[in-house]
Backbone bond lengths (Angstrom), bond angles and torsions (degrees), N, CA, C in turn:
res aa  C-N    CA-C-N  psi(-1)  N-CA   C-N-CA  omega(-1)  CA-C   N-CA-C  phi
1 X - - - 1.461 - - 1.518 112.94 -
2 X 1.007 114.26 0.80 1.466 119.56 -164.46 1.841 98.91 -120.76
3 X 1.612 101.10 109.69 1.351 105.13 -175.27 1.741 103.74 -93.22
4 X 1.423 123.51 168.12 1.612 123.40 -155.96 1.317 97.16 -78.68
5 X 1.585 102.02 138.25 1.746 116.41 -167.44 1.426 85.22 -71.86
6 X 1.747 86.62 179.97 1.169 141.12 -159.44 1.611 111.63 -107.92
7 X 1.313 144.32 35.17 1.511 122.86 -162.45 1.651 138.84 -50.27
8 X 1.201 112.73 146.03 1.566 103.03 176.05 1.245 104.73 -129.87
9 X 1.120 115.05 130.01 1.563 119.72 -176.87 1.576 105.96 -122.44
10 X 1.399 109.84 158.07 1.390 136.24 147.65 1.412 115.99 161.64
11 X 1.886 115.85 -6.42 1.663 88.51 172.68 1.615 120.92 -74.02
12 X 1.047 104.68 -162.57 1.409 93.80 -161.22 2.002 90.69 -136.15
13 X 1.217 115.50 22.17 1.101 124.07 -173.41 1.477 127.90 -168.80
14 X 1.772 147.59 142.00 1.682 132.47 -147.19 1.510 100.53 -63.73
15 X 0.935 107.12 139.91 1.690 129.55 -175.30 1.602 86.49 -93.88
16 X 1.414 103.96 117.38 1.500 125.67 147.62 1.362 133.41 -86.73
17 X 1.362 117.25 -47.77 1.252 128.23 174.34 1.992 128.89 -102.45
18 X 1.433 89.88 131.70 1.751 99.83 168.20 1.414 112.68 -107.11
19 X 1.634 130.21 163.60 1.297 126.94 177.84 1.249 121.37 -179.82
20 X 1.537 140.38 103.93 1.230 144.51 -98.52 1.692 86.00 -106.38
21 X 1.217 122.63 158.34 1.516 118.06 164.39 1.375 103.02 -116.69
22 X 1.587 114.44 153.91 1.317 118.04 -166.41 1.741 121.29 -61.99
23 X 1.608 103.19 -4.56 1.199 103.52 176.77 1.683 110.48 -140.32
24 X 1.138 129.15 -176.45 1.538 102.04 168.79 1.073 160.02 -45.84
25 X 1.313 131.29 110.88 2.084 137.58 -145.58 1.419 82.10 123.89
26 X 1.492 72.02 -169.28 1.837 107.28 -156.45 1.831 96.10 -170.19
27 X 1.537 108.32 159.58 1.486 122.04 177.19 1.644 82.92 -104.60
28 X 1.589 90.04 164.69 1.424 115.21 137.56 1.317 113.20 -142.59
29 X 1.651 108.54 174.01 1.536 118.11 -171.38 1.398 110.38 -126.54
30 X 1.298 145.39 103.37 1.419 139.87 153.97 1.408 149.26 -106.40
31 X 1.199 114.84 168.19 1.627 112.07 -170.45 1.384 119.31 -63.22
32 X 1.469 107.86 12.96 1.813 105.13 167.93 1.194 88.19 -111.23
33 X 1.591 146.18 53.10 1.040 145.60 136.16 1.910 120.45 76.51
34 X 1.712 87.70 -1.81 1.637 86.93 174.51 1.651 121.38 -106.89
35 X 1.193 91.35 147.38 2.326 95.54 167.05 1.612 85.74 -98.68
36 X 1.780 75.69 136.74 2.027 90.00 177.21 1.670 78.39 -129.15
37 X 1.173 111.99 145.45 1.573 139.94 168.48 1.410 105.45 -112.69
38 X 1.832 100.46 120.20 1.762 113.36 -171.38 1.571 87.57 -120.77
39 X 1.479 101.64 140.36 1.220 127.14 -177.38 1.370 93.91 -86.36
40 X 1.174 129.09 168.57 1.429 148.44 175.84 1.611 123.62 -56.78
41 X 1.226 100.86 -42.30 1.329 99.21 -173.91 1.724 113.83 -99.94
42 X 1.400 97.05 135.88 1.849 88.36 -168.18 0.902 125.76 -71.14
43 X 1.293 130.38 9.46 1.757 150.26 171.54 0.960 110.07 -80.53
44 X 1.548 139.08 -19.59 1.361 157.36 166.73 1.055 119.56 -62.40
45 X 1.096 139.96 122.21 1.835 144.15 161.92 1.136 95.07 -80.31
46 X 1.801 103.13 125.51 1.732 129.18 163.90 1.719 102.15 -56.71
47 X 1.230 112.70 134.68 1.551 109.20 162.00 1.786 118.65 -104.59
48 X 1.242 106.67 171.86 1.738 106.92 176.08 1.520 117.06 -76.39
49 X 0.982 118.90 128.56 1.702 109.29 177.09 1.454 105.47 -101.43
50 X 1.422 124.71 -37.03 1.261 127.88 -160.10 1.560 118.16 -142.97
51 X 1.315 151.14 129.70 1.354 141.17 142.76 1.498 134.03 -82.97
52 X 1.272 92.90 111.55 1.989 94.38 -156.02 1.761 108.90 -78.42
53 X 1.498 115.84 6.90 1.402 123.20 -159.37 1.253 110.40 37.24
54 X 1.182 140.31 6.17 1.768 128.84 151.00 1.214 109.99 -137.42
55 X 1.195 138.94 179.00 1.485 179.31 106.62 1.632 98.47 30.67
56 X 1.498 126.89 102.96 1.575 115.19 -174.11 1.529 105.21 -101.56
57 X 1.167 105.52 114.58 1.234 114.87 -179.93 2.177 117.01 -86.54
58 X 1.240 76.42 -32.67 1.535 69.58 -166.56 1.856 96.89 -131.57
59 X 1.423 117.26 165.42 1.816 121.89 -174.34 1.397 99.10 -129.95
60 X 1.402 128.92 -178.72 1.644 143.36 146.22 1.540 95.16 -166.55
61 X 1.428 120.32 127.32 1.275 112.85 146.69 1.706 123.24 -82.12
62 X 1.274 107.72 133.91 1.229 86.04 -175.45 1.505 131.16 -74.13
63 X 1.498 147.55 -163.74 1.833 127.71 170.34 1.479 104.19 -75.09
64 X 1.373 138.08 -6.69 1.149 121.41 -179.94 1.695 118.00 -97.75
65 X 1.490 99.23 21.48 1.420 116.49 -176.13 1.682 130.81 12.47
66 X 1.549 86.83 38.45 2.041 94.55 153.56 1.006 92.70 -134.39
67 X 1.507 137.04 -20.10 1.705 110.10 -169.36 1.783 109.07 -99.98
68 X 1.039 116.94 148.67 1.583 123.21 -160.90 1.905 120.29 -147.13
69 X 1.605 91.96 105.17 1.673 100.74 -164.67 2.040 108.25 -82.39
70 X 1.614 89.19 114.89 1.613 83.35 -176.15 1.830 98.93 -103.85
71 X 1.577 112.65 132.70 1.406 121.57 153.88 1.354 120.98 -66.59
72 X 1.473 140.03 115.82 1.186 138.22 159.85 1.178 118.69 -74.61
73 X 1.935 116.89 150.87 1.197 121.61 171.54 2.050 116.90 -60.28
74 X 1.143 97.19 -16.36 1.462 95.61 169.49 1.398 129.44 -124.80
75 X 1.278 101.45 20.60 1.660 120.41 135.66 2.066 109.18 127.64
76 X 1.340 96.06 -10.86 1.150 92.40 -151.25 1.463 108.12 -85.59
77 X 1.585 129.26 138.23 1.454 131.73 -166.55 1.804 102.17 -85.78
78 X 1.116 119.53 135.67 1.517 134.92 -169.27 1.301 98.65 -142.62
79 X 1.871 88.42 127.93 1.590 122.73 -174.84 1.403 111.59 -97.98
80 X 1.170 138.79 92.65 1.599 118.76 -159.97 2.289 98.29 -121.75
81 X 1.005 81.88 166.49 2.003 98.95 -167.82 1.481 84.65 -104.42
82 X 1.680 118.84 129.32 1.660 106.74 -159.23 2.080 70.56 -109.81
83 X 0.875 113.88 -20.71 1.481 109.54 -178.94 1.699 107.12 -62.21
84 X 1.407 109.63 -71.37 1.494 130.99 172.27 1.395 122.94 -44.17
85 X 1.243 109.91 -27.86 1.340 134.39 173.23 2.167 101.96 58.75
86 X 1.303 89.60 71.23 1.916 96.44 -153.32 1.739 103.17 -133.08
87 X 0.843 136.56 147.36 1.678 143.15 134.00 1.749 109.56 -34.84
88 X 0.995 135.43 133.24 1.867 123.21 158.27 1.212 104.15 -139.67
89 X 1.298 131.84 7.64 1.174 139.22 -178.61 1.638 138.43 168.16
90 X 1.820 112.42 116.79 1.596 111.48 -152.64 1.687 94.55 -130.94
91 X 1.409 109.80 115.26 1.442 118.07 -177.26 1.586 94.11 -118.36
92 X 1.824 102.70 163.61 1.588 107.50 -165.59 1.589 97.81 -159.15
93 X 1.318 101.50 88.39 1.862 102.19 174.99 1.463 83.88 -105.39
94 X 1.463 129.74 -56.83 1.465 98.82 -146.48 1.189 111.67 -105.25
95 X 1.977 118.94 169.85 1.234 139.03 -144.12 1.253 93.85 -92.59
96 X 1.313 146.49 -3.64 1.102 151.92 -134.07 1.636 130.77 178.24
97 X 1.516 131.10 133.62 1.073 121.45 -161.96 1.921 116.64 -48.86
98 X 1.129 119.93 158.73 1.684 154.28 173.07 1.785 89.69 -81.48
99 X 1.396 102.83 121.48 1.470 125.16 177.72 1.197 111.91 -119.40
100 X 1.216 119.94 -33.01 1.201 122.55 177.81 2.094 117.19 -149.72
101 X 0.898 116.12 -168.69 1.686 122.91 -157.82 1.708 118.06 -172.36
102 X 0.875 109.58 91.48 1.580 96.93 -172.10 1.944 95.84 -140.92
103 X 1.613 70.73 133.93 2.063 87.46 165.22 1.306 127.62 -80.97
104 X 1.630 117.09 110.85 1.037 132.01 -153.67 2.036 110.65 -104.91
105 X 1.113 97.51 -41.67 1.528 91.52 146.69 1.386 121.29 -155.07
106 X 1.230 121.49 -160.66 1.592 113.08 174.56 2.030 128.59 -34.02
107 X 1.337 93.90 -35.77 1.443 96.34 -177.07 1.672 115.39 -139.33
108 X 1.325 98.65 9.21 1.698 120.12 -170.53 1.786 111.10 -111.83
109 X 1.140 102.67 122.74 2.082 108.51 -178.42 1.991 90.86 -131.60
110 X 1.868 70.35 145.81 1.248 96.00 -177.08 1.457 99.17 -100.18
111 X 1.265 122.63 163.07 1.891 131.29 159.83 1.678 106.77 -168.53
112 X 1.676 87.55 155.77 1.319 100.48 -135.67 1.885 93.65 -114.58
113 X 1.030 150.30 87.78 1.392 131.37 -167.96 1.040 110.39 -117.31
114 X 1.794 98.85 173.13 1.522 111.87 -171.86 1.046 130.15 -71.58
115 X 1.749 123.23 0.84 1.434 135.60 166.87 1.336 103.49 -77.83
116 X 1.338 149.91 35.47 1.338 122.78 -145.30 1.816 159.19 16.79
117 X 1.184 87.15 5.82 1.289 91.91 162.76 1.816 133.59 -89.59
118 X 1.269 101.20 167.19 1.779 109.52 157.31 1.201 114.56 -112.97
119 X 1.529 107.01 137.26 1.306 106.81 177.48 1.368 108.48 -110.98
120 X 1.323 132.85 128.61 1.770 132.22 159.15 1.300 108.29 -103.13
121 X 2.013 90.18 119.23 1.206 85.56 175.55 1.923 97.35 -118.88
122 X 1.730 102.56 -176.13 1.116 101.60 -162.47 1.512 91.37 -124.15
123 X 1.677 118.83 127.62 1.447 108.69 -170.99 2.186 94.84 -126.48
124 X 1.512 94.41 121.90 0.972 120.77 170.41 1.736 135.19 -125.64
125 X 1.343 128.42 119.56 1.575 126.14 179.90 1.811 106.64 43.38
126 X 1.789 107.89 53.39 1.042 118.93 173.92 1.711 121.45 68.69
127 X 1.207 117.04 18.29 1.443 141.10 -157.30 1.108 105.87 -113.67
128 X 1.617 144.99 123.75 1.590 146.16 159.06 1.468 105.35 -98.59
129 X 1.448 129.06 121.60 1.152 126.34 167.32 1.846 92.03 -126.16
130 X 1.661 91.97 144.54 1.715 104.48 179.72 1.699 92.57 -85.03
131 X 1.469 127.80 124.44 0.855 137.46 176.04 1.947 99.39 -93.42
132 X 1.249 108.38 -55.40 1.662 103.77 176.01 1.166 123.95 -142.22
133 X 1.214 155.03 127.56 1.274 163.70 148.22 1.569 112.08 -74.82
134 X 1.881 96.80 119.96 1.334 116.60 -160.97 1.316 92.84 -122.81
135 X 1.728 128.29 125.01 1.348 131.16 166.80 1.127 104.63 -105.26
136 X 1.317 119.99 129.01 1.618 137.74 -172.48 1.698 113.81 -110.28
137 X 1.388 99.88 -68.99 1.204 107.14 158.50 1.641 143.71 -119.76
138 X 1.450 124.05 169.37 1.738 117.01 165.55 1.536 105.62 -79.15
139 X 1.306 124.87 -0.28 1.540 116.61 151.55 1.564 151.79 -115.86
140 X 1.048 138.58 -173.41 1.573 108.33 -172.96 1.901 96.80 -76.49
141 X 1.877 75.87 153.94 1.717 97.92 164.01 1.910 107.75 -77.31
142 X 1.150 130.96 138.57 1.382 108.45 172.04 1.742 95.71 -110.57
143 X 1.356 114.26 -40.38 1.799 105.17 -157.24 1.524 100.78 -129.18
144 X 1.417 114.03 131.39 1.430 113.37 144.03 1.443 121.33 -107.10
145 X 1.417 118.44 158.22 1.221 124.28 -164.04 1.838 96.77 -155.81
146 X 1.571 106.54 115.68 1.888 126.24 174.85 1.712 89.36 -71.77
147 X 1.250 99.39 145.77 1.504 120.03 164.74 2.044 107.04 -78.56
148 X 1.150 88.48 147.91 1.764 65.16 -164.27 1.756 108.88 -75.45
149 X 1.499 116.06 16.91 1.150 119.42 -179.79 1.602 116.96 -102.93
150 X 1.608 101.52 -15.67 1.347 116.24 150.41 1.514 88.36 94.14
151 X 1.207 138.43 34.79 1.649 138.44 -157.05 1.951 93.30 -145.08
152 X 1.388 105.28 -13.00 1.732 81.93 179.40 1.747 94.39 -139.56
153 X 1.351 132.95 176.75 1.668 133.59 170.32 1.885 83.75 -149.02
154 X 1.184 116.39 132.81 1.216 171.78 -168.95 1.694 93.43 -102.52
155 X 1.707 123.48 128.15 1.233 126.10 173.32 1.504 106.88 -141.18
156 X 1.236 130.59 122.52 1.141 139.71 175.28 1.719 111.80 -89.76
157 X 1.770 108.88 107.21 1.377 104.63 -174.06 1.572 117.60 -105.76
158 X 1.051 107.05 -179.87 1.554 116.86 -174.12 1.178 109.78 -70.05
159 X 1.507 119.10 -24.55 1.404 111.08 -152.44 1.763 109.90 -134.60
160 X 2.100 84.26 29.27 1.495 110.96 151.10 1.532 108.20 74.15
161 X 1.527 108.19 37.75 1.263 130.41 176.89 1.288 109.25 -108.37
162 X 0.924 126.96 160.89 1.424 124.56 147.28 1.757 122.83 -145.78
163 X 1.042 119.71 100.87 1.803 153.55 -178.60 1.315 123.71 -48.66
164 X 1.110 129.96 85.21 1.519 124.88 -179.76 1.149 125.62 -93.15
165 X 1.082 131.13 113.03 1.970 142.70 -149.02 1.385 97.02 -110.20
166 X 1.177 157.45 130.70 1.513 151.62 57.56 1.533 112.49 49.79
167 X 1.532 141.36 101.69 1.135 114.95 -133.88 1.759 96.78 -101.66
168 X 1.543 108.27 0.27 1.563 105.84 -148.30 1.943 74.93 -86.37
169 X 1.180 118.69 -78.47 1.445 103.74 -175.96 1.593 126.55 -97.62
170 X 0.939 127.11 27.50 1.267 141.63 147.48 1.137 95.66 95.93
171 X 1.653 136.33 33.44 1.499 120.03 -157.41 1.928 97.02 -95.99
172 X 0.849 108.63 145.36 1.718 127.71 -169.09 1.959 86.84 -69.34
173 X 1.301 121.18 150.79 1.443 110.59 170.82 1.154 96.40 -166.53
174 X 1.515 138.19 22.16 1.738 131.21 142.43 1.574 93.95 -161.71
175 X 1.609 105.98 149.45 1.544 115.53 172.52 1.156 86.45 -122.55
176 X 1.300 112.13 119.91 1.717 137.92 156.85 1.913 114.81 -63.91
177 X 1.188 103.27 111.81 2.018 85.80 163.00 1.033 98.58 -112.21
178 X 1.557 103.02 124.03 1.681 110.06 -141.29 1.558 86.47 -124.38
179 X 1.713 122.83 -57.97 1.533 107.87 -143.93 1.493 88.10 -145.95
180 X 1.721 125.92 121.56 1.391 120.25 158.01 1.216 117.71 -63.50
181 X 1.876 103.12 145.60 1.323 134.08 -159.34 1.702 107.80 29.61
182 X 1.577 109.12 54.42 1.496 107.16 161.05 1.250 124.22 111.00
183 X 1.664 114.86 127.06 1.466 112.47 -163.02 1.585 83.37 -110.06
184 X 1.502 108.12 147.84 1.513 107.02 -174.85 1.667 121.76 -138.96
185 X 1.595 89.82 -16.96 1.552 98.11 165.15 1.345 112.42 -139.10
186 X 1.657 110.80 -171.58 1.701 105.74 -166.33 1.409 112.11 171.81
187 X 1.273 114.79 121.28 1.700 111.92 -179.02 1.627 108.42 -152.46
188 X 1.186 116.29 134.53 1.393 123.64 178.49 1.800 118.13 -82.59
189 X 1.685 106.94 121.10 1.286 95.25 172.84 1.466 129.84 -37.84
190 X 1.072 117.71 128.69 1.801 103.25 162.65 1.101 140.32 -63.33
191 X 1.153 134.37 0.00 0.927 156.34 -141.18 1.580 123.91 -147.32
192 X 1.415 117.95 -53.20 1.309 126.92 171.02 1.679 110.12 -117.68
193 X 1.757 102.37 159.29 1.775 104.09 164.60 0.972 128.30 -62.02
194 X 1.362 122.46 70.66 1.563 128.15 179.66 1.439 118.98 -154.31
195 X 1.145 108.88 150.90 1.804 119.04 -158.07 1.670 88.79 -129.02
196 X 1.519 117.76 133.53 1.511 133.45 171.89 1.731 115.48 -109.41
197 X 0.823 109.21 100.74 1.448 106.85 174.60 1.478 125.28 -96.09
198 X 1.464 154.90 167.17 1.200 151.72 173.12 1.421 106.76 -131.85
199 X 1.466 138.34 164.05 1.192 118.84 152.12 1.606 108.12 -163.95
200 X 0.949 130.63 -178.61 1.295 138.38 -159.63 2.090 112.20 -54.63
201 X 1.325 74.81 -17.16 1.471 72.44 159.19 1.860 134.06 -97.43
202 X 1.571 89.95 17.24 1.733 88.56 175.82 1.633 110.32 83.68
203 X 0.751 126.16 -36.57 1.403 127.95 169.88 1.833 127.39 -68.83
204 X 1.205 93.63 136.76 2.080 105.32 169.65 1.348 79.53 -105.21
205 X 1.654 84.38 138.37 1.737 118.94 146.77 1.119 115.39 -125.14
206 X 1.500 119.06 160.04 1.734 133.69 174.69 1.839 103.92 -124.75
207 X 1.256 89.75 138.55 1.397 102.04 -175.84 1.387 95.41 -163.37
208 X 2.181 86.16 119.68 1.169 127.84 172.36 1.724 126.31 -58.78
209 X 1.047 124.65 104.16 1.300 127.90 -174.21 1.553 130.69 -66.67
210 X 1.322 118.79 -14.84 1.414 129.67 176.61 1.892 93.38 -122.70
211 X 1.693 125.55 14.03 0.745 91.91 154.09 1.907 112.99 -118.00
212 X 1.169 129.60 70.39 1.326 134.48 -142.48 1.411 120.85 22.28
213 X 1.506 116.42 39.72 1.659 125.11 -175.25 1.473 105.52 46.77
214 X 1.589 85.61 50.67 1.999 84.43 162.99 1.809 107.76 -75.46
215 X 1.266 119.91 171.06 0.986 117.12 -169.76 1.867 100.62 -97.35
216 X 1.166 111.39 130.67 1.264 132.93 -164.82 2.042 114.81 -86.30
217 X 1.388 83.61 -37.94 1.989 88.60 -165.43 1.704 81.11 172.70
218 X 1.543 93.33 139.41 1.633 102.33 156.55 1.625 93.20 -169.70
219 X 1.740 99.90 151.57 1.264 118.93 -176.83 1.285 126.43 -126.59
220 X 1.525 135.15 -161.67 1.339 134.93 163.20 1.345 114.54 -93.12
221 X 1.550 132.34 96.10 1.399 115.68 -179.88 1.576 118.35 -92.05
222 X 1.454 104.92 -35.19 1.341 107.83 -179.82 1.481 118.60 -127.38
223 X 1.167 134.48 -171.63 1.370 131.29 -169.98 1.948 101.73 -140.24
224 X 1.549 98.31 23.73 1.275 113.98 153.50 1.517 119.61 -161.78
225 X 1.438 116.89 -174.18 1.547 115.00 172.39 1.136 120.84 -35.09
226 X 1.400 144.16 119.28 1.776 137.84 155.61 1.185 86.86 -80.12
227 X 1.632 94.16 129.61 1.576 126.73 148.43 1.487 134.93 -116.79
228 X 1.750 102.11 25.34 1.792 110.09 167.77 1.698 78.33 -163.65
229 X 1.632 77.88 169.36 1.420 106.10 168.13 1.675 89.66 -159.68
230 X 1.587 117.75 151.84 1.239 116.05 170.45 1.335 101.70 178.50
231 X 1.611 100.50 127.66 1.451 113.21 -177.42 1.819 114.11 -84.97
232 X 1.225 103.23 152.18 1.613 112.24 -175.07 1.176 117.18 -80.32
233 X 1.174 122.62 124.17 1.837 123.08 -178.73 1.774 118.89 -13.13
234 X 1.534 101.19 -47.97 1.665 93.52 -177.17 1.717 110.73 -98.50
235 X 1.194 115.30 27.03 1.756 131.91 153.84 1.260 104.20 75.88
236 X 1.377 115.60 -10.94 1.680 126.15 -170.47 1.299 118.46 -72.10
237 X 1.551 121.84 -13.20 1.393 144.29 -162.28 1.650 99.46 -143.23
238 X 1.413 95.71 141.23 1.724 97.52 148.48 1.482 102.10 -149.41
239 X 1.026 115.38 155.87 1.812 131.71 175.95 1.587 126.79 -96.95
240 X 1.010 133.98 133.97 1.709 139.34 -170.10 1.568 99.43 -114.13
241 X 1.188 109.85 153.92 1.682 116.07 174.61 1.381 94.54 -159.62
242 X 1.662 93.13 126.45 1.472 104.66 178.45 1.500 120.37 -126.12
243 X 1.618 126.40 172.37 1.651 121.16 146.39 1.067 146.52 -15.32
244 X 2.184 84.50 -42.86 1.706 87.84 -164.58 1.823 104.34 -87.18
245 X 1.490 107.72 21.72 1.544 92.67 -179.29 1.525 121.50 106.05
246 X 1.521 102.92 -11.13 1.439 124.14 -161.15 1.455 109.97 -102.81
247 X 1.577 111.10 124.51 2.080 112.05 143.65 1.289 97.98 -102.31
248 X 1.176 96.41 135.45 1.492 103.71 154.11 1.419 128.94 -147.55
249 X 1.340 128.18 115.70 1.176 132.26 -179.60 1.761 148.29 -54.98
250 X 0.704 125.81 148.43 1.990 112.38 -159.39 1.217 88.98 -143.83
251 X 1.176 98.49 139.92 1.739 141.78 148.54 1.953 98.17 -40.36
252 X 1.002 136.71 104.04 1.336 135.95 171.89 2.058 107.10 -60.80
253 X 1.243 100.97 -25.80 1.496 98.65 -158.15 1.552 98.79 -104.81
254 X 0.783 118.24 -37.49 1.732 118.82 156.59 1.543 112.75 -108.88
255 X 1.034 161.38 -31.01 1.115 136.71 -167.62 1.824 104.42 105.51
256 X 0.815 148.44 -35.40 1.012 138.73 -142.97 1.456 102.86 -84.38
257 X 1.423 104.72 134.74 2.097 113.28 171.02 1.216 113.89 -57.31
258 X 1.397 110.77 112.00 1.927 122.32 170.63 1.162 95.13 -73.44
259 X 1.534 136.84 -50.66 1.697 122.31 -128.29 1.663 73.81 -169.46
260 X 1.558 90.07 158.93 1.859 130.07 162.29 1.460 104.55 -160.26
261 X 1.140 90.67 137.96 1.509 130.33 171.29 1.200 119.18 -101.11
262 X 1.440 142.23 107.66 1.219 132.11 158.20 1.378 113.23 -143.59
263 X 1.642 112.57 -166.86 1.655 83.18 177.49 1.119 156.32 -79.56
264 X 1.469 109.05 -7.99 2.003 111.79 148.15 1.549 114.09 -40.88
265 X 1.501 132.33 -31.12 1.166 117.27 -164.51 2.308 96.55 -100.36
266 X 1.179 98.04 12.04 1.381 105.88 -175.35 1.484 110.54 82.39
267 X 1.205 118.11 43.94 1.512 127.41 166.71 1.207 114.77 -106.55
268 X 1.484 101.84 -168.73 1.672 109.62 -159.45 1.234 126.62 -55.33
269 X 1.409 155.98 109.40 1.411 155.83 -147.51 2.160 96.39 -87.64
270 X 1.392 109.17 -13.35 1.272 112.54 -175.80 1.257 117.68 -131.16
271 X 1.346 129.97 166.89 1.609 124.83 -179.60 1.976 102.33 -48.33
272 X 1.482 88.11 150.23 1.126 102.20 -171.53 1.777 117.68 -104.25
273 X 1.093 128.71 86.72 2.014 141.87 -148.56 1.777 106.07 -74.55
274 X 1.484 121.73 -38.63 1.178 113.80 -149.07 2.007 91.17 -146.50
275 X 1.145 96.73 161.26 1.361 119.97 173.96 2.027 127.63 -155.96
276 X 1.172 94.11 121.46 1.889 98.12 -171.29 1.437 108.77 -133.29
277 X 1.501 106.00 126.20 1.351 96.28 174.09 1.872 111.85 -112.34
278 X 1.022 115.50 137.27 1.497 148.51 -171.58 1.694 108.03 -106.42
279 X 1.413 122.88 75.32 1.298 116.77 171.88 1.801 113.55 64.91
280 X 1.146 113.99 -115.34 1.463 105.12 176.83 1.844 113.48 -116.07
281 X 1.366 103.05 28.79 1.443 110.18 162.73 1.597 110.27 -129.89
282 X 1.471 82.80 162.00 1.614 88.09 -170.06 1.367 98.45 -125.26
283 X 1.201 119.12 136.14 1.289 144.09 -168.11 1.674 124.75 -91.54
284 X 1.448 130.23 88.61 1.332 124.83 -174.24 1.328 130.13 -129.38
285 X 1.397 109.40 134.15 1.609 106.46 -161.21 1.977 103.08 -129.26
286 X 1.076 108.83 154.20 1.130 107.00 -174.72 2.142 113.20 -150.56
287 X 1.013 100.18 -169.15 1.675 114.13 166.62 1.564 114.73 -42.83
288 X 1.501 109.00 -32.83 1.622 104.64 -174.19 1.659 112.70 -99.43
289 X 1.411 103.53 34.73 1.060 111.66 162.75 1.938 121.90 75.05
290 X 1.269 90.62 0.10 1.513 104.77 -144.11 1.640 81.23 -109.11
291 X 1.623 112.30 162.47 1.621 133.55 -171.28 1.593 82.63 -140.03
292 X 1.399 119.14 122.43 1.219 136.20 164.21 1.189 112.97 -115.98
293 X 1.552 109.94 138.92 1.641 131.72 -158.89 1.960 94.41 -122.72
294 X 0.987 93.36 93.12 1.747 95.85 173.08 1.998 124.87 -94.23
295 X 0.654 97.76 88.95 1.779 101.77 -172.54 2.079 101.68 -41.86
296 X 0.957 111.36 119.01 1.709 93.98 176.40 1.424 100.52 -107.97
297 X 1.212 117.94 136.49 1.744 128.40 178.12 1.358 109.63 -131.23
């Protein structure tokens, strides 16, 4: 199902981060410290919007689609003008890189770092104030994931947990033992009560949400760490990206592998970090520097 990507090149270092723009393109984020913004069409050269002086681990555009929250590998949250192409704002609670970034309400973001904590911050008239610092675990946070009802956040921990918080006061209300030596990714069906996690052990799980996240079905997807999971606009599909080099696509309604990608099919020569889907392509970037554009049919 997976017809021969699309590449986009120019960082100069492993691409961690994907991040949708409100209209056609997408960002990415990498360890040479820049967001490059790719226009839609693959004939297009991505340009630089921002220099984060470290390692970008994690993106969010925000809804007013010029302002754009980058996670650094050494922790610090960056406010940048995607118009202005500028810095407007650099906050620093945690000890440890930003894995993840998610908008939690109108003016409130969550982030997820490798010290174990959460940070909520509160973003106002270009302003970051840390409203709370939440320590969860003694290992890194890697993934958050909103319920799509916007009533629960899903935490993927180091120490192969995974944490489901209550979003109005952050109160913890099930510990998952979800994934040996480490849960690392995580995304909620759209569609049904169920939460998918992956983690360093190669394995997807499903866990039922009205049934105290008992564990539902889990399998072997990869033969290293998953570090995405992400379902396809019409819910019928979702995609995995792993270590071992691998996308590979699933049947949403059974589970079963349609397609793999690796590098016989001209895929990633290195672990594979991020996954975005764009209409009926799916978007993957990894260690080799490279943004792959896969047509799925």
């Amino acid at each position: 199902m997976f017809a021969p990507p699309i590449a986009r090149t120019g960082h100069r270092s492993a691409i961690y981060a994907l991040a949708p723009l409100t209209g056609p393109g997408f960002l990415s984020g990498s360890g040479d410290g820049q967001v490059v913004e790719w226009p839609a069409d693959p004939a297009s050269a991505g340009h630089v919007i921002a220099e984060a002086g470290q390692s970008v681990f994690s993106l969010l555009l925000l809804p007013d689609g010029r302002r754009v929250l980058i996670g650094t590998g050494q922790g610090d949250l960056v406010l940048i003008d995607r118009s202005e192409r500028k810095v407007v704002a650099r906050m620093t609670m945690h000890r440890a890189g930003i894995f993840s970034i998610v908008r939690l309400r109108d003016t409130h973001i969550l982030t997820a770092g490798g010290d174990g904590t959460l940070g909520l911050w509160q973003l106002a008239n270009d302003q970051l104030q840390l409203v709370r610092a939440i320590p969860l675990t003694g290992s890194k946070l890697r993934a958050l994931a909103l319920a799509p009802q916007g009533d629960l956040m899903a935490v993927a921990c180091g120490d192969g947990t995974v944490r489901v918080l209550e979003t109005d006061l952050l109160n913890e209300l099930h510990t998952i033992q979800a994934h040996d030596k480490g849960s690392t990714a995580l995304t909620w069906h759209p569609g049904k009560p169920v939460l998918l996690s992956g983690g360093k052990d190669g394995h997807v799980r499903a866990w039922h949400q009205h049934e105290g996240f008992r564990s539902v079905h889990a399998w072997p997807a990869h033969q290293g760490t998953i570090y995405a999971i992400a379902f396809a606009p019409d819910r019928d599909l979702f995609a995995t990206a792993s270590r071992d080099r691998q996308v590979k696509l699933w049947d949403a309604r059974t589970t079963e592998a349609l397609a793999r990608a690796d590098r016989t099919a001209g895929g990633h020569m290195h672990s594979v970090n991020a996954l975005l889907w764009r209409g009926g392509t799916l978007l993957s970037a990894g260690d080799d520097k490279r943004v792959l554009a896969w047509p799925v049919g």
